[in-house]
FIVEXMI-496947 format. One line per 5 residues: number of its first residue (from 1); their letters; for each residue z, y, x of C-alpha. Coordinates in Angstrom, 3 decimals. Each point is the difference from the previous one (the first is absolute). Layout:
BEGIN
NUM) a) Z:Y:X; ...
//
This chain:
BEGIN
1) xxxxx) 2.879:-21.591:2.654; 3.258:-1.645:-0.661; 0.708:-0.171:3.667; -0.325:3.193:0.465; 2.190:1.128:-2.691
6) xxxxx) 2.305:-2.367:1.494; -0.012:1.966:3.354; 0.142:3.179:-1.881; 3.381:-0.883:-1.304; 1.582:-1.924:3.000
11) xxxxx) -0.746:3.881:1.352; 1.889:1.294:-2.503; 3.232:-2.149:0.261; -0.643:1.034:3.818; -0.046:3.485:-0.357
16) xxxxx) 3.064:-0.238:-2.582; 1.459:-1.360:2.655; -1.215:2.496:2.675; 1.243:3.542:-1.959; 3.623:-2.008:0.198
21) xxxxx) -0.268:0.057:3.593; 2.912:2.654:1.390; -2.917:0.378:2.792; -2.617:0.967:-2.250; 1.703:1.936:-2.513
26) xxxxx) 1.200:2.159:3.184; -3.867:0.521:1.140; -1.126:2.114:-2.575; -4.195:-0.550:0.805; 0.850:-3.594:-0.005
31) xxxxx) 1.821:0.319:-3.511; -2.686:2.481:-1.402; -2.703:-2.840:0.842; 1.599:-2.712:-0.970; 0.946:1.531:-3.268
36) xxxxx) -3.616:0.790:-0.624; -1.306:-3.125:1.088; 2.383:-1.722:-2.533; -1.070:2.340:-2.938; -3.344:-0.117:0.204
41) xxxxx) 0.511:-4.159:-0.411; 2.684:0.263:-2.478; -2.581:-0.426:-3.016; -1.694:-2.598:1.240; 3.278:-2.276:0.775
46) xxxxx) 1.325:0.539:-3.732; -3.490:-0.574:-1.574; 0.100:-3.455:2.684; 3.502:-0.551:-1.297; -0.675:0.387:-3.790
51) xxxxx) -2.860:-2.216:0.677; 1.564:-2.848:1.796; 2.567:0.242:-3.047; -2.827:-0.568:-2.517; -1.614:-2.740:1.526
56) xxxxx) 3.108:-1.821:-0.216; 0.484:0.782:-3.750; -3.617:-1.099:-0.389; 0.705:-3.656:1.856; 2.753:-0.779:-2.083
61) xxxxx) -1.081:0.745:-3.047; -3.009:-2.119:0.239; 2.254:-2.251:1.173; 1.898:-0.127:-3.497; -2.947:0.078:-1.288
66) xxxxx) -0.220:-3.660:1.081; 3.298:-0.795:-1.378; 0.393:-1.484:-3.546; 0.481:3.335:-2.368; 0.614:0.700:-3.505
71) xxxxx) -3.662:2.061:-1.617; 2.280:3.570:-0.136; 1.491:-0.171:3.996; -3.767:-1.352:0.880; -1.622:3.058:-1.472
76) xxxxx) 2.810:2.406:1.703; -1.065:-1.591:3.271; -3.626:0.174:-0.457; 0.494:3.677:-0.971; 1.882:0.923:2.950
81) xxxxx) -2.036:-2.443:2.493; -2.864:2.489:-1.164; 2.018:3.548:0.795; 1.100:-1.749:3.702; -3.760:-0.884:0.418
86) xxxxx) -0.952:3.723:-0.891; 2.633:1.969:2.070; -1.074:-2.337:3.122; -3.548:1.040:-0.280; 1.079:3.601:-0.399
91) xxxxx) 2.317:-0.562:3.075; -2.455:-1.336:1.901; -2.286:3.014:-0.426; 2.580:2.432:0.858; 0.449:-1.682:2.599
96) xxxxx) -3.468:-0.085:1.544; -0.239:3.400:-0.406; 3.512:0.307:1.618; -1.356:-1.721:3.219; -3.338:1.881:0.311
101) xxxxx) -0.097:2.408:3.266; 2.096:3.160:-0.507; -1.416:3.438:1.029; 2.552:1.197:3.250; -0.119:2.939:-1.820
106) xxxxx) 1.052:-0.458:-3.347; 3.511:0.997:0.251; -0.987:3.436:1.751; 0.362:3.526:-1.014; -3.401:1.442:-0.366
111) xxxxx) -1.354:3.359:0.871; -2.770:0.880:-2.646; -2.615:2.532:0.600; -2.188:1.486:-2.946; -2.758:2.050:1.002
116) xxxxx) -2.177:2.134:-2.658; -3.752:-1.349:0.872; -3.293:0.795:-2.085; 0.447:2.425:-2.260; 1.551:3.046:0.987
121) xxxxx) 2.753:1.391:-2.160; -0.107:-2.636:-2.294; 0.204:-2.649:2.781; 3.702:1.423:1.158; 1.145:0.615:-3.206
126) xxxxx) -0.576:-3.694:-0.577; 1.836:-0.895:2.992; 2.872:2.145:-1.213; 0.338:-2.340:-2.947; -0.403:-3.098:1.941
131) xxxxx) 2.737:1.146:2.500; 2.025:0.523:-3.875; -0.945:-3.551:-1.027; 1.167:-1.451:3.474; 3.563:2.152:-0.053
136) xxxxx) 0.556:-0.627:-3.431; -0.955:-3.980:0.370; 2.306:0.146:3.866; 3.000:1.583:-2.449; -0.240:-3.123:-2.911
141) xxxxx) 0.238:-2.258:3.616; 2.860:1.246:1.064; -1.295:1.628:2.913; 0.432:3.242:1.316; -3.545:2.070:0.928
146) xxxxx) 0.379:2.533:2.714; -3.005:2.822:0.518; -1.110:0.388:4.001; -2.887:2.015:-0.096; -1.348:1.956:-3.499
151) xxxxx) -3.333:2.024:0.322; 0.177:1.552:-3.699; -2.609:2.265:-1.613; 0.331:2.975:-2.354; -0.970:-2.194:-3.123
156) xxxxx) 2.647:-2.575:0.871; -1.658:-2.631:1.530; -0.239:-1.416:3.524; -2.391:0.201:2.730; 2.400:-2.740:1.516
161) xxxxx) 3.376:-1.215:-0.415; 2.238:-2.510:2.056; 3.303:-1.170:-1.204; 2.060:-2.980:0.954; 0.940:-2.911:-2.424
166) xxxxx) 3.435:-1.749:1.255; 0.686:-3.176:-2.433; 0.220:-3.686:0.562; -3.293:-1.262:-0.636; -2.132:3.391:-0.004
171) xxxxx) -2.439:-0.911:1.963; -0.647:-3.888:-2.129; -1.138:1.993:-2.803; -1.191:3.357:1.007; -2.481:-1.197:2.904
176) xxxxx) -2.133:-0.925:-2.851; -0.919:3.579:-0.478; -1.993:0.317:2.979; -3.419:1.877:-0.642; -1.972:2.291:-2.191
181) xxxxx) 1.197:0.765:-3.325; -2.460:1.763:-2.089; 0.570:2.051:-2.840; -2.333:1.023:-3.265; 1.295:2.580:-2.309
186) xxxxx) -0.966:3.738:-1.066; 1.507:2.218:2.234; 1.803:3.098:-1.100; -2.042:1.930:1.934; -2.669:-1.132:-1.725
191) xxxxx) -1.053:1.991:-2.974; -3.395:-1.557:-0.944; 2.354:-3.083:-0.886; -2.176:-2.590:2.531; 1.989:-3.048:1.594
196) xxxxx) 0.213:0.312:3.637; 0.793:-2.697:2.350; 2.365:0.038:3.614; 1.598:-1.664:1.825; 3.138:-0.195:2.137
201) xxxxx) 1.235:-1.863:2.492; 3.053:-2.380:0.796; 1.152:-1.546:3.070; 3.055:-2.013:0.365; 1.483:-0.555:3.309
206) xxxxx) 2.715:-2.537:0.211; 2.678:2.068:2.344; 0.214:-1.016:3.473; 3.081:-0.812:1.822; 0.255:1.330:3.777
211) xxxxx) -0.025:-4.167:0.924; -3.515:-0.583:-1.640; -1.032:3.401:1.364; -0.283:0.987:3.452; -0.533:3.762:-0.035
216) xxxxx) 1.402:1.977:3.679; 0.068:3.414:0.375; -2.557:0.080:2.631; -2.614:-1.268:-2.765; 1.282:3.146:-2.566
221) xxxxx) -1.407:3.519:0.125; 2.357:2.248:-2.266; -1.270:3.372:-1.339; 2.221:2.178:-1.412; -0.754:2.670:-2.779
226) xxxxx) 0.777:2.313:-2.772; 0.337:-1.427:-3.842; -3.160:0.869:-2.229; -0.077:-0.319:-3.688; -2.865:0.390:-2.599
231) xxxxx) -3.001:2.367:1.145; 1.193:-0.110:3.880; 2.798:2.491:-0.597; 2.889:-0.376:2.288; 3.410:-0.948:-1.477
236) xxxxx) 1.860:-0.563:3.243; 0.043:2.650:2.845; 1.562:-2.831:1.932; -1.279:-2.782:2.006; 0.999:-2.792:-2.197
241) xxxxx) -3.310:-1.710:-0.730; -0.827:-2.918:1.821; -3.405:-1.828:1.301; 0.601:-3.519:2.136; -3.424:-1.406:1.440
246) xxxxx) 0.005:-3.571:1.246; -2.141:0.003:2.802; -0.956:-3.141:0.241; -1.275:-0.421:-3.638; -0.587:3.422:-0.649
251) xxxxx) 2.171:-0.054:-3.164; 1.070:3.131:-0.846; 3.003:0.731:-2.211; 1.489:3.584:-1.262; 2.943:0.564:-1.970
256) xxxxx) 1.409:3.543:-1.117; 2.087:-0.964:-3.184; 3.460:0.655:1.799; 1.341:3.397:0.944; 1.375:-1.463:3.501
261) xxxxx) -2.925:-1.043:2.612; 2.303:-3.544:0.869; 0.118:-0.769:-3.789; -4.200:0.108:0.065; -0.050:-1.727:3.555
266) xxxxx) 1.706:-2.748:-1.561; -1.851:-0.702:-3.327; -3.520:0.492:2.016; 1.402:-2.583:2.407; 0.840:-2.491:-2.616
271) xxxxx) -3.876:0.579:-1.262; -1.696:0.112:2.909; 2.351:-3.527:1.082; -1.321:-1.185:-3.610; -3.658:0.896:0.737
276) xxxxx) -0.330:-1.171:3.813; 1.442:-3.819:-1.775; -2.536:0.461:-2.921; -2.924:0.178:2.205; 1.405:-2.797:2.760
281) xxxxx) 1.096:-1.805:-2.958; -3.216:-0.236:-1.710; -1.942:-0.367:3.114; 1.779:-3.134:1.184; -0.430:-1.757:-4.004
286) xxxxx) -3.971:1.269:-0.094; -1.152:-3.984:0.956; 3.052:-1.959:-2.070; 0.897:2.229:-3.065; -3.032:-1.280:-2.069
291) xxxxx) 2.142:-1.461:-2.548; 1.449:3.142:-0.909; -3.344:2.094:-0.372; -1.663:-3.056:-2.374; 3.111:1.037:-2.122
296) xxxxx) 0.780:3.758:-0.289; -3.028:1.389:1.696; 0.107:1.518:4.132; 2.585:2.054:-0.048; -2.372:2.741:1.267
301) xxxxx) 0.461:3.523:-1.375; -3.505:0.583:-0.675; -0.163:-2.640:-2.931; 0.208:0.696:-3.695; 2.791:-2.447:-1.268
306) xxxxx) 0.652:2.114:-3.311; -1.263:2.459:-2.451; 2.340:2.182:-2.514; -2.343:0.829:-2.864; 1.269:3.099:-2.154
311) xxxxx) -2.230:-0.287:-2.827; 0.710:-4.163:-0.878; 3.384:0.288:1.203; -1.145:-2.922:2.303; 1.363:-1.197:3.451
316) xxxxx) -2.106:-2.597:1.882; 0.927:-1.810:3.049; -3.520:-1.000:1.745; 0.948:-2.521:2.492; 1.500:-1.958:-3.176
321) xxxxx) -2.133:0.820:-2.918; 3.041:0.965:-1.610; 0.002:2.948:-2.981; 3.043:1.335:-1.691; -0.006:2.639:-3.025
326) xxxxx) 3.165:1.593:1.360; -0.913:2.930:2.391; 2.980:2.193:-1.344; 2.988:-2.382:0.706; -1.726:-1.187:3.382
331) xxxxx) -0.273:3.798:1.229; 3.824:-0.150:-1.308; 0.310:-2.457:2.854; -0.498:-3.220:-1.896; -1.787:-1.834:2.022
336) xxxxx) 1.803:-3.329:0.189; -2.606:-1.444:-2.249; -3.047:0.452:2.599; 2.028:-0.799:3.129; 1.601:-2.875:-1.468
341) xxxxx) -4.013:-1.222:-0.427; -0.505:0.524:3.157; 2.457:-2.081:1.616; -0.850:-2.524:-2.590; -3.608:-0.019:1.251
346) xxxxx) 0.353:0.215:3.536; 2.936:-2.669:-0.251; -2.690:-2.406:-2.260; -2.927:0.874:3.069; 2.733:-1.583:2.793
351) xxxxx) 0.791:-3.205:-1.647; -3.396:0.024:-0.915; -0.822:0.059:3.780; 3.232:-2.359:1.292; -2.205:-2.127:-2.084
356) x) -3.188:-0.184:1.578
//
């Protein structure tokens, strides 16, 4: 392990070295690289560094230990000989969580798609208040939420909804939210008072870069059309809508939420790019990815991972056994609590396999 800290912060001094470089600060995809290669190191060099620092605290002061000392300076010693022995064995857990395998993905913008499922109206209205708790939990981030595609309904909910999430780190703690979210509550349509249960939807796409993506033009049917809002009616006697079919996957992306048809070409692009990676993504990690389905389930839509009980107040994660009595603050977006569990437990199932 130590070695490979070691090499972790010889890169470091390298790439220190490297953005200095009048050649590479003048080669602006060789700067943007390097600059993210040394970020996404920089924790684990200062954790090494802080560490190296307390093991040599902890040698000498077993070393005085050995030295002839008065009872008071012996016990002041002893007393801080046990702190340096507890901060290295803190340090050296952060640290093998530092150097477990990073998702490629974690720094990405994500494209999230919430879909109203079983239930009829009560299944989009629920997926209107997920795509609340999402925005409002994006906005406490520091991250900015952009809508792409909105298929509303006359009670307020969604059929569907895309939006984009840009923020460092979106994807790390969003792609948890992968799957079937199901919902238990009386609904207000309801006047007999009985608890109904839906579901919605949620995909999260880490967004695809035109490098990791190769889409041409001779693989892209586009359809053009008029805007339609709730019921079918027409809201735009103009051609602005737009439909792009990938041929060769047969994904199929639309996108009407701008007035000007370029505008909608170019956030259905950026979804269908996100969507043609998903699937090639997830295709080429089927036989290796095991590690991360032992700890936060498949990843496939289809599967429960949660339930938001009205009645109890009650939010459980399946794939972690995990219940909190907070559903009001976590539909307020507070969901640090539950994702922060996740990573916990899908961090605890890789060391657990390094391990074996």
């Amino acid at each position: 392990m130590f070695e490979r800290l070691q090499s972790v912060e010889d890169r470091y001094d390298r790439l220190n070295e490297l953005l200095s470089d009048p050649d590479v600060i003048s080669d602006s995809t060789k700067l943007r690289d390097y600059s993210k290669e040394q970020s996404s190191i920089e924790e684990t060099v200062q954790v090494y560094r802080e560490y190296k620092e307390v093991v040599s605290q902890h040698k000498d002061a077993k070393a005085m230990l050995e030295d002839k000392l008065d009872n008071e300076m012996y016990e002041m010693v002893k007393e801080e000989l046990s702190e340096l022995s507890d901060r290295k064995e803190e340090l050296e857990g952060r640290l093998k969580i530092l150097l477990l395998p990073k998702d490629p993905n974690d720094d990405k913008n994500v494209i999230v798609e919430i879909r109203g499922a079983a239930g009829g109206d009560e299944a989009q209205l629920f997926a209107g208040d997920l795509y609340k708790m999402y925005s409002r939990f994006a906005e406490v981030q520091g991250w900015k939420t952009e809508v792409i595609e909105a298929n509303s309904t006359e009670l307020g909910g969604y059929k569907e909804i895309i939006f984009m999430v840009n923020g460092n780190g979106a994807y790390s703690k969003l792609k948890y939210e992968n799957g079937a979210h199901r919902v238990q509550r009386v609904p207000t349509t309801e006047s007999g008072g009985r608890i109904h249960t839906s579901t919605a939807t949620v995909a999260v796409l880490a967004e695809a870069e035109e490098v990791e993506v190769d889409i041409h033009d001779k693989d892209i049917r586009v359809d053009t059309f008029t805007s339609s809002g709730p019921g079918g009616q027409s809201v735009n006697t103009t051609m602005s809508a737009v439909r792009l079919t990938h041929l060769p996957t047969g994904t199929v992306v639309s996108c009407q939420d701008e007035k000007s048809q370029i505008k909608n070409k170019e956030k259905a692009m950026k979804v269908l790019r996100a969507r043609v990676y998903d699937k090639f993504r997830q295709e080429a990690q089927a036989e290796y990815d095991e590690h991360r389905k032992s700890a936060v389930g498949t990843g496939d839509r289809s599967e429960r991972i949660r339930t938001y009980n009205f009645p109890q107040s009650r939010v459980t994660d399946h794939r972690i056994g995990l219940t909190i009595q907070k559903l009001d603050q976590i539909l307020q977006g507070k969901i640090d609590e539950i994702i922060d569990a996740l990573i916990m437990h899908e961090q605890s199932e890789m060391m657990k396999n390094a391990e074996e």
